[in-house]
C-alpha positions as CSV (number, residue, x, y, z in Angstrom):
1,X,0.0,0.0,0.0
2,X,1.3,3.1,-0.8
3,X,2.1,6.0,1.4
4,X,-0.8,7.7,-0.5
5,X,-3.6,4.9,0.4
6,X,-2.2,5.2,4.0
7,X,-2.9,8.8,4.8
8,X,-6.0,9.1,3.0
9,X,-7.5,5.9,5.4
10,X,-6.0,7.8,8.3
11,X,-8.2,11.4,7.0
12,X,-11.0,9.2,6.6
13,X,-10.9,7.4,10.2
14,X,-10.1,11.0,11.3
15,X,-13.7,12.2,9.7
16,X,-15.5,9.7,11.2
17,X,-14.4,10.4,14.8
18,X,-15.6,13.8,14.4
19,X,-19.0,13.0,13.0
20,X,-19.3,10.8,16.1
21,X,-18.4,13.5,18.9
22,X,-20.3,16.0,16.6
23,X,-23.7,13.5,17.0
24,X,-22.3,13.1,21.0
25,X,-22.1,17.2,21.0
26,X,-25.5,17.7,19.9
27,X,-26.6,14.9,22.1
28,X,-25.4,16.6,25.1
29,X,-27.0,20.1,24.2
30,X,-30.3,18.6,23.6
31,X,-30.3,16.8,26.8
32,X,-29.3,20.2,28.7
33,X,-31.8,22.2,26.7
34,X,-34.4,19.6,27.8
35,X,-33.1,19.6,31.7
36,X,-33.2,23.3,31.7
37,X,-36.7,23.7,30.3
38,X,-37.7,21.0,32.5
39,X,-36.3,23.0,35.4
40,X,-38.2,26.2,34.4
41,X,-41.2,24.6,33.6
42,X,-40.8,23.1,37.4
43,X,-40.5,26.4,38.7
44,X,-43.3,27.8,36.9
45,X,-45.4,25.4,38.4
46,X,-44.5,25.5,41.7
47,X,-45.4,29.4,41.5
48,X,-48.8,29.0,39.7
49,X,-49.7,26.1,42.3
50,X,-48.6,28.6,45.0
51,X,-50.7,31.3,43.5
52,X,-53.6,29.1,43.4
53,X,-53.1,28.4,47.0
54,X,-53.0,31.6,48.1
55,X,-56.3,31.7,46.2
56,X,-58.1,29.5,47.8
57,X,-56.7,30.8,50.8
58,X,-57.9,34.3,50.2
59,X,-61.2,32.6,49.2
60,X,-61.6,30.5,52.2
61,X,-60.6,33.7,54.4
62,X,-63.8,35.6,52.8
63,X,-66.0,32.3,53.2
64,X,-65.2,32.4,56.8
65,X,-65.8,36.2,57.2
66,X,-69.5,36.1,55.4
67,X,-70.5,33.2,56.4
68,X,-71.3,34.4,60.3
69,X,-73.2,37.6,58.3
70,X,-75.0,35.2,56.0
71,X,-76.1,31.9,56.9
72,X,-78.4,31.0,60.0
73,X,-76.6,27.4,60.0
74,X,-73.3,28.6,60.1
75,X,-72.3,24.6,60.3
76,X,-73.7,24.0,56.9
77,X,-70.5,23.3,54.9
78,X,-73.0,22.9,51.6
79,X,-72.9,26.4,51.2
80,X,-68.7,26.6,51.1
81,X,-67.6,29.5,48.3
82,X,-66.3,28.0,44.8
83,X,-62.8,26.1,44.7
84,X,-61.8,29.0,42.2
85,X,-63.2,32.8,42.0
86,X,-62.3,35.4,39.9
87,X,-61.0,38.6,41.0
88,X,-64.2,40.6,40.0
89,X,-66.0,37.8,42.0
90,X,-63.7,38.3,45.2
91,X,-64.5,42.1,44.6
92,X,-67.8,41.5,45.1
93,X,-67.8,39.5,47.6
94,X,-66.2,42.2,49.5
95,X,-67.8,44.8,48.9
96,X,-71.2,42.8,50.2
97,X,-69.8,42.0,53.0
98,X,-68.5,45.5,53.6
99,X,-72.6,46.7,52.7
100,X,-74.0,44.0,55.4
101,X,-71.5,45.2,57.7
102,X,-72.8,49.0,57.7
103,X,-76.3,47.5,57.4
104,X,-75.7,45.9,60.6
105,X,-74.1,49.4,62.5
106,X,-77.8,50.3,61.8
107,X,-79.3,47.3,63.1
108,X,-80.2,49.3,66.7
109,X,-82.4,52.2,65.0
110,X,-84.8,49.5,63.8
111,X,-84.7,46.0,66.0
112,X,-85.6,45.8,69.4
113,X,-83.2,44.0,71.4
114,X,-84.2,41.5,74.3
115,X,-82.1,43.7,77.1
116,X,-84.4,45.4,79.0
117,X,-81.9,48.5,79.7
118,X,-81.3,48.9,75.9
119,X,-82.8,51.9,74.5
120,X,-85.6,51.6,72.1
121,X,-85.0,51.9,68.4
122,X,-85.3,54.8,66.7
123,X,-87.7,53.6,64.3
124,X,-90.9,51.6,65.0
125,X,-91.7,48.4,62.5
126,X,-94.0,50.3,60.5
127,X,-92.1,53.3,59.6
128,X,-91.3,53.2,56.1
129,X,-87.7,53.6,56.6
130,X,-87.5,50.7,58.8
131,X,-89.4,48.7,56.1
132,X,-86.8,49.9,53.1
133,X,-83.8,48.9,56.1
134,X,-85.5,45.5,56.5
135,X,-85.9,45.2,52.8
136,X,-81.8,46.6,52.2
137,X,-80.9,43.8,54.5
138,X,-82.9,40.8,52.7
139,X,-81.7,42.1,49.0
140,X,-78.2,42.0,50.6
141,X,-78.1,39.0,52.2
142,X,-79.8,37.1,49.3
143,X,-77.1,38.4,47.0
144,X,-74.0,37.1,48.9
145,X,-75.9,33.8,49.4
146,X,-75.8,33.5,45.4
147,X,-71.7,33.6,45.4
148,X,-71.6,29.8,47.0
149,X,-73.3,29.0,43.7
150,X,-71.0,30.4,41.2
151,X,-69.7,27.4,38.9
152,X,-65.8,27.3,39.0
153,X,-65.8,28.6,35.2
154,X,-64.7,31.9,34.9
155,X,-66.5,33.1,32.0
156,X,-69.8,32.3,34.0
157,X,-68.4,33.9,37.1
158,X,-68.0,37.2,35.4
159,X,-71.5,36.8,33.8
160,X,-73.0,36.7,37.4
161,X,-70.9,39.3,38.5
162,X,-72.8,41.8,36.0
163,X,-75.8,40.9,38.1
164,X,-74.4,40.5,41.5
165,X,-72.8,44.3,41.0
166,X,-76.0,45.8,39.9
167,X,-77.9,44.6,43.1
168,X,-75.0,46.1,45.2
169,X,-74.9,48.9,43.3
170,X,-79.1,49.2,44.5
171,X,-77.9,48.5,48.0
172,X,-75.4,51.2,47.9
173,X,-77.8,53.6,47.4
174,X,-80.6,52.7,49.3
175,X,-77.8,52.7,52.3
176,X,-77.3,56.0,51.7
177,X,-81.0,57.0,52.2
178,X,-81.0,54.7,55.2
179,X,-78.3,56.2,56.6
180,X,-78.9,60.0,56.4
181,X,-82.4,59.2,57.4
182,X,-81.2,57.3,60.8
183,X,-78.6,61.0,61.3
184,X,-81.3,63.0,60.7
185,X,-83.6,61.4,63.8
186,X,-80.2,60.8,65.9
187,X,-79.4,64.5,65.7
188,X,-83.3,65.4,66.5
189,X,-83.6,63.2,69.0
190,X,-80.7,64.5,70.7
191,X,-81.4,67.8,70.8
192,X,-84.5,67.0,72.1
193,X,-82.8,65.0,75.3
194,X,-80.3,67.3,75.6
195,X,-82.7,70.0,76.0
196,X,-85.0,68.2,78.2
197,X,-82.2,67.2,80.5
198,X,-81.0,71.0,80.8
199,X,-84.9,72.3,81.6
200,X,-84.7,69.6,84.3
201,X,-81.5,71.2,85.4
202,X,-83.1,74.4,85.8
203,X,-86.6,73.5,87.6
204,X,-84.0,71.4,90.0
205,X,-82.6,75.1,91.0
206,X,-79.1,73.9,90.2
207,X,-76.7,76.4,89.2
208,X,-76.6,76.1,85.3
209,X,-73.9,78.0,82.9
210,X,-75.6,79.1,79.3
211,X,-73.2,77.6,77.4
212,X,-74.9,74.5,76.4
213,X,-77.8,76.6,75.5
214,X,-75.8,78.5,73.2
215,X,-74.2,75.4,71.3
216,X,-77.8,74.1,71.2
217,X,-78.9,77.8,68.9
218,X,-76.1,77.4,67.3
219,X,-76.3,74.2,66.0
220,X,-80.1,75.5,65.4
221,X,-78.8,78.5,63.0
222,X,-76.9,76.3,61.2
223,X,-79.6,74.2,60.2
224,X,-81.2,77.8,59.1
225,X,-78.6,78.6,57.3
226,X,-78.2,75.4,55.6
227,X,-81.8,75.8,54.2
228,X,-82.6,72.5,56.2
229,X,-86.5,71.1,56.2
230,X,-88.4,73.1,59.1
231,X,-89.7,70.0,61.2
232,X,-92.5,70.7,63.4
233,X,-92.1,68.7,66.8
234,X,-95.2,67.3,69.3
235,X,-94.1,67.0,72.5
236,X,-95.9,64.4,74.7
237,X,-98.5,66.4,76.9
238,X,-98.4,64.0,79.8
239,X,-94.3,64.3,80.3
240,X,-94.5,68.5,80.5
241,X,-90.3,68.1,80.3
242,X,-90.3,66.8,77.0
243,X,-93.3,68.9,76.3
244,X,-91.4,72.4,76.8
245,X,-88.5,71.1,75.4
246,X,-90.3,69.9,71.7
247,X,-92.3,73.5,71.9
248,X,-88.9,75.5,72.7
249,X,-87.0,73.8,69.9
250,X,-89.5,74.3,67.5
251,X,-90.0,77.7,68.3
252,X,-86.2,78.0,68.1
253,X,-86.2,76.7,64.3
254,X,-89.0,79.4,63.3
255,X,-87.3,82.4,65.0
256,X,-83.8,81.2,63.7
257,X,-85.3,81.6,60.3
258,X,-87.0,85.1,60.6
259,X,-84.6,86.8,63.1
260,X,-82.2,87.3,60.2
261,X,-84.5,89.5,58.0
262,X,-84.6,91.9,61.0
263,X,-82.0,94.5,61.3
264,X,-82.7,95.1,64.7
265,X,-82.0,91.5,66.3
266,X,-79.9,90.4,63.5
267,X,-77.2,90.8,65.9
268,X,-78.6,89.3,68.8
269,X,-79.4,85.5,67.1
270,X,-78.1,84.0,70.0
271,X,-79.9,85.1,72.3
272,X,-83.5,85.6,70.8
273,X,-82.8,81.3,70.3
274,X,-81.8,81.0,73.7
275,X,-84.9,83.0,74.6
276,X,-87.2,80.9,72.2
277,X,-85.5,77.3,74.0
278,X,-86.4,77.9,77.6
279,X,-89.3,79.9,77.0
280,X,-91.9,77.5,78.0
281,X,-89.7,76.0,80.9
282,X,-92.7,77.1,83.2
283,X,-94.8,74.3,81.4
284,X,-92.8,71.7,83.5
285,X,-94.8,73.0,86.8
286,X,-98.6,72.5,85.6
287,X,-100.0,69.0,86.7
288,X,-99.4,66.8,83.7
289,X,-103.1,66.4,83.1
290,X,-103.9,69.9,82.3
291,X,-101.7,69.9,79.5
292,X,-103.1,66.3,78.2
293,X,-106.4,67.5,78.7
294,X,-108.5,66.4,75.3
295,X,-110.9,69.4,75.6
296,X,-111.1,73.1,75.6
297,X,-109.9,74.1,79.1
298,X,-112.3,75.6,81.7
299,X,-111.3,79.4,84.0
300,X,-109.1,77.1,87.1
301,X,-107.4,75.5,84.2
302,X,-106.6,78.6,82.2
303,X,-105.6,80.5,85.2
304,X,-103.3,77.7,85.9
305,X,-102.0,77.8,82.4
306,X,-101.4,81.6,82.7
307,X,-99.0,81.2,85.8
308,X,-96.3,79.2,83.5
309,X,-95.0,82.7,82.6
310,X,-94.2,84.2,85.8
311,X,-93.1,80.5,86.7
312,X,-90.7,80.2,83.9
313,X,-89.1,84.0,84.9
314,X,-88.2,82.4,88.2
315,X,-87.0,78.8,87.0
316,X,-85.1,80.5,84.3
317,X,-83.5,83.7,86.7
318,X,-80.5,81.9,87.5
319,X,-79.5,81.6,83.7
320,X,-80.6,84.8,83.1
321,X,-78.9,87.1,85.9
322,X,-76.8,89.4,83.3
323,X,-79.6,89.2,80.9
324,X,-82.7,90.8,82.1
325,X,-84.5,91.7,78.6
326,X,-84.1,88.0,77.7
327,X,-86.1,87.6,81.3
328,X,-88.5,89.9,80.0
329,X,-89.1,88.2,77.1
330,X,-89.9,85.5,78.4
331,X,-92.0,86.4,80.7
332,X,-93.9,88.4,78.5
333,X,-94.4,85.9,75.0
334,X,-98.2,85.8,75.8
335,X,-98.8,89.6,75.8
336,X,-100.5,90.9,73.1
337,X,-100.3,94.2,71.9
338,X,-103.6,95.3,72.4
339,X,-103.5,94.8,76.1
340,X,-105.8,91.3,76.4
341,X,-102.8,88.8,76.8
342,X,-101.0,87.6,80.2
343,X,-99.5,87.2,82.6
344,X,-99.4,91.4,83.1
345,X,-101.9,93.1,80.3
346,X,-99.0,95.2,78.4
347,X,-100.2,96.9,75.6
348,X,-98.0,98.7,72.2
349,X,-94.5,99.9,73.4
350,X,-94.4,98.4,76.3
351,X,-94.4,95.1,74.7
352,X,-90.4,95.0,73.4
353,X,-89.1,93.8,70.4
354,X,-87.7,90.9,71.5
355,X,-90.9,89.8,73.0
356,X,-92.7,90.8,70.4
357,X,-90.6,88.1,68.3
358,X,-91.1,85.8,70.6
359,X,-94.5,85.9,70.6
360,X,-95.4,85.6,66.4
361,X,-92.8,82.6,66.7
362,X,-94.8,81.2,69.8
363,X,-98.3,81.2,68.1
364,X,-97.0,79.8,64.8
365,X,-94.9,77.2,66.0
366,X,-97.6,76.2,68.1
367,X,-100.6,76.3,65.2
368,X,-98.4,74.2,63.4
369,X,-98.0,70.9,66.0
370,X,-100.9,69.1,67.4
371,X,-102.6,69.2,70.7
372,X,-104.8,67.0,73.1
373,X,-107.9,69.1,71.9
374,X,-107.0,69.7,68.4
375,X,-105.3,69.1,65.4
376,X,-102.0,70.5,63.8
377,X,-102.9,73.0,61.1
378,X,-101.7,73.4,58.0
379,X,-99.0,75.7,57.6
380,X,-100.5,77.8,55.2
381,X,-103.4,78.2,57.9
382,X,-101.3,78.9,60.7
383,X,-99.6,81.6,58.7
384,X,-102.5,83.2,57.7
385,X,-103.9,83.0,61.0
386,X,-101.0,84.5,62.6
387,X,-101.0,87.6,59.9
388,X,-104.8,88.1,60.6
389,X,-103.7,88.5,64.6
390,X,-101.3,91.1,63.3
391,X,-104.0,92.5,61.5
392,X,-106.0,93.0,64.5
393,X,-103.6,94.6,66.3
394,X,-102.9,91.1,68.7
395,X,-99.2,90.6,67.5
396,X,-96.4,92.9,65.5
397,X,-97.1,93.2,62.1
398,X,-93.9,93.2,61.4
399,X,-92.3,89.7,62.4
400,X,-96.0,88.3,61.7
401,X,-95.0,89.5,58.4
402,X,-91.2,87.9,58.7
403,X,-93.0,84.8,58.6
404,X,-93.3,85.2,54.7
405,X,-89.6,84.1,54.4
406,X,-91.2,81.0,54.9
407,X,-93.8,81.0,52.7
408,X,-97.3,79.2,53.6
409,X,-95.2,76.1,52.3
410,X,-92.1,75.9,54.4
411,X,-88.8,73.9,53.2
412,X,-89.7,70.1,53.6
413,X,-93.0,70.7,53.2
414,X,-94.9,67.8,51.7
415,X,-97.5,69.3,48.8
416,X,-100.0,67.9,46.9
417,X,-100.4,70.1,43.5
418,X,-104.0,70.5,41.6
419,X,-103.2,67.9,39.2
420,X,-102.8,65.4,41.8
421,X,-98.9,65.3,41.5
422,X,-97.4,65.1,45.2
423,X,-93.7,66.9,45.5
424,X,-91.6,68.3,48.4
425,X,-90.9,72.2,48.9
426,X,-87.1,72.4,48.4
427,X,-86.9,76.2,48.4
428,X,-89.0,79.4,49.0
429,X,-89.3,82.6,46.9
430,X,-88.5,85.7,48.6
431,X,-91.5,87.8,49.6
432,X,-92.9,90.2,47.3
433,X,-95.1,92.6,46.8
434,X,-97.0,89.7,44.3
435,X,-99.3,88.3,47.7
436,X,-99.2,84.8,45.6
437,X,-95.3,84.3,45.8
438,X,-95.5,82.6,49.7
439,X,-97.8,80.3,47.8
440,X,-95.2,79.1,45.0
441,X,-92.3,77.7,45.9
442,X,-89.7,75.6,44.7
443,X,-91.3,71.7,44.5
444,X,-89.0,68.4,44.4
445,X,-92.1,66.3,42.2
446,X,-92.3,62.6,43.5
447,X,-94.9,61.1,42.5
448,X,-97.1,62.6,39.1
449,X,-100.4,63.1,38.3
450,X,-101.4,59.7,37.4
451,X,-100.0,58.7,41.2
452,X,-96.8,56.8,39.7
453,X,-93.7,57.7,41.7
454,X,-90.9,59.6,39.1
455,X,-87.6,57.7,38.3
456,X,-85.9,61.0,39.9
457,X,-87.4,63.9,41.4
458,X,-88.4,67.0,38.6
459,X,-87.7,70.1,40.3
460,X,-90.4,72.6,39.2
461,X,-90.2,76.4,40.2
462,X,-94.2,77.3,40.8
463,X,-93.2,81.2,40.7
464,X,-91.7,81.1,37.1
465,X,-94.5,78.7,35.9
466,X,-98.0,78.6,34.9
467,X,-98.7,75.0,35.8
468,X,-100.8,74.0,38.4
469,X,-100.6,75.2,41.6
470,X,-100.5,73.8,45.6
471,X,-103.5,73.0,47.0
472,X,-102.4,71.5,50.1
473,X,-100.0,70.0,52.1
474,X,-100.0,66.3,53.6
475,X,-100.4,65.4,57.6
476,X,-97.3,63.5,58.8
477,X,-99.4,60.4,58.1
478,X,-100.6,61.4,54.8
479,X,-96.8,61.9,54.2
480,X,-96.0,58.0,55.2
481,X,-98.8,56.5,52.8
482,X,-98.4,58.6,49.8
483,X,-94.4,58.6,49.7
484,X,-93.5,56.0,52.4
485,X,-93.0,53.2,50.1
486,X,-90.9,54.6,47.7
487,X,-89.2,57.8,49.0
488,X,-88.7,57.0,53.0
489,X,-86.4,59.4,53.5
490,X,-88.5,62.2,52.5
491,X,-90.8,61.8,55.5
């Protein structure tokens, strides 16, 4: 064999080992390839299966927080949440549990609990705000009690969600209503306590500072201000405490909303309010059955009646020590300008205008809340009674006249127009020299002509319209049948 032959078996056994560690190369990369994507692919699972643990964690945290909120048989594991819920699901979820929660912070204005020494709710069962709070709670507690049924497909899941969102989206609202309405009788019934317990302090003789009478008008003008509903309170007759403290805080409201149209005691707010709260605190020393009596009073009885005046001077001195004309005042809110009211006869100038204030805001205020013997009036009535006293010389024509800032309609009024449609004053016009304007104020309608409540209140300015016109406005209980069931927190 040649030398040729020899070299060219050696370049071909040469060629052949490198085609075999070229196949061994590739070989070994393909394998690490593989091992590394295997690792990756290891590690990618691990974090997903951690993720999904930490969602069923999450998921059986919320479980265990609605479940006390939403099911009476709290041991019944049939209605355990989904093994899988979306986000927008777990949203949800939350945010119904955060609704129930709130609902439940309400729970004391409306239930009766069994403790004998809790106080009793603000609400009774038949108010219509306690039946939209009863309703809020069902619609909410119904909705969560829907999740457990949620299939573990999420494209299903996010369909219900469209649903479930939309009856939280109701309950949101209605919680709002709920809410301000259960404020709204908090605040008033505290005012009414507070002032009751601070008469008591004063019949008792007990040295008293004015302080907390002042925060009390204060808190009163600021409601004025605010253009806040005028409520007219009834006082219960046979507890004369609470009796003289409903009278004095409604009379409080009226003056607060007159006594700035008077440049005279525009100054003195303060203290014509603080006059107008412990005006009646005499009341509290007339037997209780006088002032529940259900008929017209006989001569014993009104003499009795008269004495609360000079009665109330001497419960109310010690408040009053640096104050004398607020003494005066009150003393005097039954004189009459012609000389025929009590307890002393005054007559013209000798009746002050601080008493004379007094006096208008008295007679209105207490035209416009019932008594044993009688009826509240409407407030167009009692304002056109209280004018025609002016007009016969009985009470200053003057603040009678003030009264028009209120118009016969006053802001929260409940009206029924001459179609039939049923709306709430909003706002009054200011008084002109047009006799009709107290008569057309602004109206929030509710409910139309054909008695179907409105989607959302029209707002309709009777001044700057030619439609129909007021014809009345609703009792309290009128107010609860016509609007109770759909708009609560208007009455």
């Amino acid at each position: 064999m040649s030398e040729t032959q020899v070299l060219l078996g050696k370049i071909q056994a040469l060629r052949q080992r490198l085609e075999q560690a070229q196949g061994l190369a590739n070989e070994a990369r393909s394998a690490a390839t593989a091992l590394i994507e295997e690792t990756a692919g290891n590690r990618s699972l691990s974090a997903f299966e951690r993720l999904v643990e930490d969602g069923d964690d999450h998921d059986a945290q919320l479980d265990r927080l609605v479940r006390p909120l939403t099911a009476r048989f709290r041991n019944d594991e049939s209605h355990a949440l989904p093994r899988q819920l979306t986000s927008r699901a777990r949203r949800a979820l939350e945010r119904g549990r955060e609704l129930l929660t709130r609902l439940r912070q309400l729970a004391d204005a409306f239930e009766q609990r069994d403790d004998r020494d809790a106080p009793p709710p603000l609400f009774v069962r038949r108010d219509p705000l306690a039946r939209m709070y009863r309703e809020t709670v069902a619609l909410t507690d119904t909705a969560l009690r829907m999740i457990p049924l949620f299939p573990d497909t999420a494209s299903a899941q996010m369909r219900l969600c469209e649903g479930l969102e939309a009856i939280f989206n109701v309950v949101g609202a209605r919680l709002v209503s709920v809410s301000g309405g259960v404020e709204r009788q908090r605040r008033e019934l505290g005012q009414i306590t507070r002032l009751t317990d601070l008469l008591s302090v004063l019949e008792s003789g007990i040295p008293i500072d004015n302080q907390p009478f002042l925060e009390l008008a204060e808190e009163i003008l600021a409601e004025a201000q605010e253009c806040g509903p005028l409520r007219f309170l009834a006082g219960d007759p046979r507890n004369p405490t609470h009796f003289a403290a409903c009278h004095g805080l409604t009379t409080a409201r009226v003056a607060a909303r007159i006594v700035r149209h008077d440049a005279e005691l525009r100054g003195r707010a303060h203290d014509v309010l603080l006059a107008a709260l412990i005006h009646d605190v005499g009341m509290m020393g007339l037997p209780p059955e006088i002032l529940a009596y259900p008929e017209p009073i006989d001569d014993n009885q009104r003499r009795l009646i008269e004495a609360h005046c000079h009665l109330g001077v001497s419960m109310a001195a010690p408040l009053l020590l640096e104050s004398p004309w607020l003494a005066e005042a009150i003393g005097g809110h039954h004189e009459r300008l012609d000389g025929t009211g009590y307890p002393d006869g005054l007559r013209d100038f000798q009746v002050k205008p601080l008493t004379r204030l007094l006096a208008v805001c008295d007679v209105y205020a207490a035209m416009c809340t019932p008594r044993p013997h009688r009826p509240a009036r409407e407030t167009r009535t009692a304002l056109t009674d209280t004018l025609l006293l002016a007009e016969q010389g009985l009470l200053d024509r003057h603040y009678s006249e003030c009264l028009l800032h209120l118009s016969f309609y006053p802001i929260g009024s409940v009206v029924e127009l001459a179609d039939g449609a049923v709306g709430v004053v909003v706002a009054t016009p200011q008084p002109s020299r047009d006799l009709g304007s107290p008569a057309r104020p602004v109206v929030a309608l509710l409910i139309d002509s054909d008695g179907q409540a409105l989607p959302l209140p029209h707002h309709f300015d009777l001044a700057q319209s030619d439609g129909p016109s007021i014809v009345r406005s609703l009792s309290s209980v009128e107010s609860r049948e016509v609007l109770g069931g759909r708009f609560p927190e208007w009455v």
